[in-house]
C-alpha positions as CSV (number, residue, x, y, z in Angstrom):
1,X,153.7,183.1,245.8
2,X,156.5,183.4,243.2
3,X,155.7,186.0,240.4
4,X,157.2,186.9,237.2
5,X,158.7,189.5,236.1
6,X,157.4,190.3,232.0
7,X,158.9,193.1,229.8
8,X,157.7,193.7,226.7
9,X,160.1,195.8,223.7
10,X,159.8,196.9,220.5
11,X,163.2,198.7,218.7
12,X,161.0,202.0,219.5
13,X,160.3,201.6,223.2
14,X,159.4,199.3,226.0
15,X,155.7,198.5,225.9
16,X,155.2,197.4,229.5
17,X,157.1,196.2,232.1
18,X,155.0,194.0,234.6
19,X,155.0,191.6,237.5
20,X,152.2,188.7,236.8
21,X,151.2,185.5,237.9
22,X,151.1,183.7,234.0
23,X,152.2,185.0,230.4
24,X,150.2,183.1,227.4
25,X,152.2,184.1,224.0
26,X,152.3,183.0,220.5
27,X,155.2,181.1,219.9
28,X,156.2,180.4,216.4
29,X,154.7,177.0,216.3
30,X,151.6,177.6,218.8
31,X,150.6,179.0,221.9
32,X,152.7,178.7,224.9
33,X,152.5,179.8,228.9
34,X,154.8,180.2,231.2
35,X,154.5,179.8,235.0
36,X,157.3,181.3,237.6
37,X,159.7,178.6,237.5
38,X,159.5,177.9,234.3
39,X,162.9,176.2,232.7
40,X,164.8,178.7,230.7
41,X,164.3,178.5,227.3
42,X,164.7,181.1,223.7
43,X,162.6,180.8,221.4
44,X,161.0,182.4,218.2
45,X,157.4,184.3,218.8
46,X,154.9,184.1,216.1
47,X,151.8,186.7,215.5
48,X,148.7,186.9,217.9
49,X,147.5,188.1,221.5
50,X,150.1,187.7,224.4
51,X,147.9,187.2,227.5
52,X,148.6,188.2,231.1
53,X,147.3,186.8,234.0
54,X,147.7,188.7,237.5
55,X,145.1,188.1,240.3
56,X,142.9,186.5,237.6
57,X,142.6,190.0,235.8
58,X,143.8,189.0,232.1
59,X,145.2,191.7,229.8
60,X,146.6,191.3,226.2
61,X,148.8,192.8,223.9
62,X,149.0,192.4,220.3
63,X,152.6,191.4,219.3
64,X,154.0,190.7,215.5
65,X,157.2,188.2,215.8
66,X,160.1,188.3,217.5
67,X,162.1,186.6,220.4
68,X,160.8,185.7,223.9
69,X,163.6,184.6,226.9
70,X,162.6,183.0,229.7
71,X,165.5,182.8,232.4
72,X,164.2,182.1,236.3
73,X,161.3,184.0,236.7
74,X,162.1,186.7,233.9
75,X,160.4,186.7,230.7
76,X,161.7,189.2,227.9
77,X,159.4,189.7,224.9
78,X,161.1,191.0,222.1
79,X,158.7,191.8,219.6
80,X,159.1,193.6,216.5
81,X,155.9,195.1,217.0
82,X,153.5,195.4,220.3
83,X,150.7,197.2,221.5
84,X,147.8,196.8,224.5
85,X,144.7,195.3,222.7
86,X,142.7,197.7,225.0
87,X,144.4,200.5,222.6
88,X,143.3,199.2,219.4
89,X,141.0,200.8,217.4
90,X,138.7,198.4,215.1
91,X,137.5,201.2,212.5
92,X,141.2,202.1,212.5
93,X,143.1,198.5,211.9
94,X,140.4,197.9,209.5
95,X,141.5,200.8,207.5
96,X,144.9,200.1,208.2
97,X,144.2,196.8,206.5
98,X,143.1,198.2,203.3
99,X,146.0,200.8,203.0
100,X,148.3,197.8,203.5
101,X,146.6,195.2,201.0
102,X,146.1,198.2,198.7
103,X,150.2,199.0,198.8
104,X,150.1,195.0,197.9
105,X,148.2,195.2,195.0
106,X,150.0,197.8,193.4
107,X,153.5,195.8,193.6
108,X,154.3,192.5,191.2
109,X,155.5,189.1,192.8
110,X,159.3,189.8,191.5
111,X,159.4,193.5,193.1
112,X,161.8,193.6,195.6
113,X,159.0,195.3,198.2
114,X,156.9,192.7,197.7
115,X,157.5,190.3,200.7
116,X,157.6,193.1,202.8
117,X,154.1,194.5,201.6
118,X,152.9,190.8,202.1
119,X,154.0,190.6,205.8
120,X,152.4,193.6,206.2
121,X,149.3,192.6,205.2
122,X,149.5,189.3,207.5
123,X,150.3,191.5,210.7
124,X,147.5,193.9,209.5
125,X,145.4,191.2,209.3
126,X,145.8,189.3,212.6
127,X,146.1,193.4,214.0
128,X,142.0,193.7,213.1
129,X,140.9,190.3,213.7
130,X,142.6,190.9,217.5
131,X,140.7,194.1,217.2
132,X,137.3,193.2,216.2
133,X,137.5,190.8,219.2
């Protein structure tokens, strides 16, 4: 049976670099899968849980934007942020939550740190919720 071949990078470092049957990520507009064979495609990634499948054993990561590239039965996940839900802390990304809408509050719609701090509280956010799970 064909498998494929799923690496998962940050700017910092590679977060994993697997062989699986099915990869479940958050594209930009919604949830898509891909299956070994899959047409080659680019596309932009949203914000949620990428889900691997191998042997029916499911793992997840948590990943904040980026790219994904499927070519043959490679898929590239370039994330701008990643990490194994089994890794995250929900006392931690709670308060990591609070820190980041608390650096929101402090700054005025017209500051030029603004949209950053914003994002920051959206990946924040979905980081928890994934968290609480």
């Amino acid at each position: 049976m064909a498998r494929l071949s799923l690496d998962i990078v940050t700017p910092e470092r590679r977060i994993a670099s697997l062989q699986v049957d099915e990869a479940i990520i958050p594209g930009a507009e919604g949830l898509f899968g891909v299956l070994p064979g899959h047409t080659p495609f680019l596309t932009v990634m949203g914000m949620g849980a990428l889900t691997v499948s191998d042997a029916g054993v499911k793992t997840q990561y948590f990943v904040a934007e980026g790219f994904v590239e499927v070519a043959g039965d490679h898929v590239r996940v370039l994330a701008d942020h990643a990490e194994a839900l089994e890794g995250l802390d929900a006392t931690e990304a709670r308060k990591r939550l609070q820190d980041a809408e608390e650096r929101l509050r402090k700054l005025k719609a017209g500051d030029p740190n603004f949209e950053l701090a914003a994002a920051a509280v959206k990946r924040e956010a979905v980081r928890a919720s994934l968290a609480l799970r």
